[in-house]
C-alpha positions as CSV (number, residue, x, y, z in Angstrom):
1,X,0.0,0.0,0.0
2,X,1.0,3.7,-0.1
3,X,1.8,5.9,2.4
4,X,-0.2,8.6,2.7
5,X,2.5,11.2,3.6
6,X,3.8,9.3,-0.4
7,X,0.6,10.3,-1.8
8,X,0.0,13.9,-0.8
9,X,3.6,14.7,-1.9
10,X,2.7,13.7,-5.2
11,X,-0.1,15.5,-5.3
12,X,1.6,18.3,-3.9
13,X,4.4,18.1,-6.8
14,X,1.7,17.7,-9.1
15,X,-1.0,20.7,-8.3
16,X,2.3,23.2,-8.2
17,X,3.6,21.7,-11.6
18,X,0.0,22.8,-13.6
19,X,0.5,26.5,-11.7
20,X,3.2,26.9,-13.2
21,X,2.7,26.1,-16.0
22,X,-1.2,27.8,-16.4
23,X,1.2,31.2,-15.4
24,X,2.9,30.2,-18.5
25,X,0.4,29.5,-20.4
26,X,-1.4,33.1,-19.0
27,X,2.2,35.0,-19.9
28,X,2.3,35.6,-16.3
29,X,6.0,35.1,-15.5
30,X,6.5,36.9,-12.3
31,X,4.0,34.1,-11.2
32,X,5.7,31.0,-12.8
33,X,9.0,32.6,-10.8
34,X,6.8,32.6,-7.7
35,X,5.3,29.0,-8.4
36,X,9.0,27.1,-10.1
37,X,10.6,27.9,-6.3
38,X,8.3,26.3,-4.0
39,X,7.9,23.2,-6.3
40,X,12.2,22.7,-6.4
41,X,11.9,23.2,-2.6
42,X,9.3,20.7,-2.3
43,X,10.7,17.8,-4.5
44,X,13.6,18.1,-2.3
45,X,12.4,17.7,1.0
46,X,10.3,14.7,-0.4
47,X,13.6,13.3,-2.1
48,X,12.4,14.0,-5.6
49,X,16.0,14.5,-6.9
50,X,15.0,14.5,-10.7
51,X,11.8,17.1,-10.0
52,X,13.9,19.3,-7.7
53,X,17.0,19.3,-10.4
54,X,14.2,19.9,-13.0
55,X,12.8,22.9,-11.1
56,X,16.1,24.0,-10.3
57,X,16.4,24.7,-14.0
58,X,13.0,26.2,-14.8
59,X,14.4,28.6,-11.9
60,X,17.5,29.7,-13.3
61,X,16.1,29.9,-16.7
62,X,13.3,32.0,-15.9
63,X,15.5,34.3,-14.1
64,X,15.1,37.4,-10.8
65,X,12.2,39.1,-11.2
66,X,12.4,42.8,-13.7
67,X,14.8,40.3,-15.8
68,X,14.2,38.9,-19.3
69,X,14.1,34.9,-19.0
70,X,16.7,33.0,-20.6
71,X,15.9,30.8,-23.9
72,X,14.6,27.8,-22.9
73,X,12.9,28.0,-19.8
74,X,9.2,26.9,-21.7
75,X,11.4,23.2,-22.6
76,X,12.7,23.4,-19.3
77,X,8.8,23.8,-17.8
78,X,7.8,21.1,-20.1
79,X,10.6,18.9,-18.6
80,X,10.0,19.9,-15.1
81,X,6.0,18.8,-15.6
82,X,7.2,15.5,-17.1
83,X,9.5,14.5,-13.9
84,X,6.7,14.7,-11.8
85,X,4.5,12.9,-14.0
86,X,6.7,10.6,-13.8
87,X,7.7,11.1,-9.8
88,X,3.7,10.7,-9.7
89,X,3.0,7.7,-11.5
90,X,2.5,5.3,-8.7
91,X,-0.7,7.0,-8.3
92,X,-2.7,5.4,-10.9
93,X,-1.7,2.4,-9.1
């Protein structure tokens, strides 16, 4: 069975992942800065190595706030959303 504490991560990881990227999607990127740091800090506490490395990225690429983002940072969203699709997949059991 799966542990709860498991499951709400997940969920966690995975309710932060479509913020960020709707904030995207909406051309909002001081919000997708606000929403890429909370989701690296939460897929490390919960040992998500490959999410937190992924959001790490999404992070840098997007850049401090007032700044132009780096090239890339919409792949590196993409990427980030798929590592916790995959960080989730236990879910569907």
């Amino acid at each position: 069975m799966i542990e709860d504490d498991a499951v709400l991560d997940a969920a966690d990881l995975l309710l932060d992942a479509v913020a960020l990227s709707e904030a995207l999607l909406d051309g909002d990127l001081s919000e997708a800065r606000f929403r890429a740091r909370p989701l690296a800090t939460k897929a490390s506490a919960a040992g998500y190595a490959e999410v937190h490395a992924a959001a790490v990225q999404v992070v840098d690429l997007l850049g401090l706030p007032g700044h132009r983002p780096q090239a890339g940072y919409a792949a590196a969203v993409v990427t980030s959303s798929a590592t916790v699709e995959q960080a989730a997949a236990f879910l569907r059991g």
